[in-house]
C-alpha positions in Angstrom: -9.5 13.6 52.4 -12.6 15.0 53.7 -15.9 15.4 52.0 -17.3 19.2 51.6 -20.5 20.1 51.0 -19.6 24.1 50.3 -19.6 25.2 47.0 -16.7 27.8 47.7 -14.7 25.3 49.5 -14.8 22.7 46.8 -13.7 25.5 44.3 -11.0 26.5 46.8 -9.4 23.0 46.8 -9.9 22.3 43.2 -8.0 25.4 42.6 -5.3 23.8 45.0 -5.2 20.7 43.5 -5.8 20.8 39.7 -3.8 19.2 37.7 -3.6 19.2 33.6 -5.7 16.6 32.5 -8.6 17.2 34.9 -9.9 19.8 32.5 -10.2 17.3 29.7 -11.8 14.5 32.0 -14.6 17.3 32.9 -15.1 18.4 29.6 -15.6 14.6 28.3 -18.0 14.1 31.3 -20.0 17.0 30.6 -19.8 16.9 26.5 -18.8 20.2 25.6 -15.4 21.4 24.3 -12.2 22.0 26.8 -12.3 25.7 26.7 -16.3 25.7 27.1 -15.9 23.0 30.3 -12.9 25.6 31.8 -14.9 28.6 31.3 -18.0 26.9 33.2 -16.0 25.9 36.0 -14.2 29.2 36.3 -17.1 30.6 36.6 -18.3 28.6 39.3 -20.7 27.0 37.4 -22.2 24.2 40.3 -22.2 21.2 38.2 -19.1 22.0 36.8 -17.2 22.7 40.3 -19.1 19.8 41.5 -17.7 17.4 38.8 -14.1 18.7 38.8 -14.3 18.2 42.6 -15.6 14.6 42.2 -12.5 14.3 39.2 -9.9 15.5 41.8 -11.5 13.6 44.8 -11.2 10.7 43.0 -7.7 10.6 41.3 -6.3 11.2 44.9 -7.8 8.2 46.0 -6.2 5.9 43.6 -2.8 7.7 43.7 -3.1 7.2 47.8 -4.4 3.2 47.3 -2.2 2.3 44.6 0.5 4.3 46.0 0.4 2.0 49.4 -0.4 -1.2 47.6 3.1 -0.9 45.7 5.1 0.1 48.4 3.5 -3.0 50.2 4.7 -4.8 47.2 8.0 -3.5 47.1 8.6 -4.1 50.6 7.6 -7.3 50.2 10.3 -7.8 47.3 13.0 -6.4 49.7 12.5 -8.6 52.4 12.3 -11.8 50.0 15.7 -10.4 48.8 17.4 -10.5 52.3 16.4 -13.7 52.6 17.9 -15.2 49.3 21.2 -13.2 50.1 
């Protein structure tokens, strides 16, 4: 995941890689209604882009850490079961 600085190419991914709730977690962060938040960042409001960026940014993170911490668990698991068998 690489950092952009470019206004245009953070709203480029965001539009990419939005998902439902990231509307909701902007509009909390910027305390205004879901509609009002939406309409700021489709209007490519810079904080707003900004934030939803940031949102986006950082949910992939955790999906991608967690993600590799349970299939280090789970292979783990496996190979403890070979060796009970």
């Amino acid at each position: 995941m690489t950092k952009v600085e470019n206004l245009s190419d953070m709203y480029r991914i965001c539009e990419r890689k939005k998902m439902k709730g990231d509307n909701i977690v902007l509009s909390r962060i910027l305390g205004i209604s879901q509609s009002a938040a939406f309409f700021r960042y489709k209007r490519g409001v810079p904080q707003a882009v900004k934030i939803m960026y940031n949102i986006i940014m950082a949910r992939e993170e955790l999906i991608e850490r967690y993600t590799k911490e349970v299939e280090e668990e789970n292979l783990q698991k496996e190979k403890e079961r070979v060796f009970v068998v």
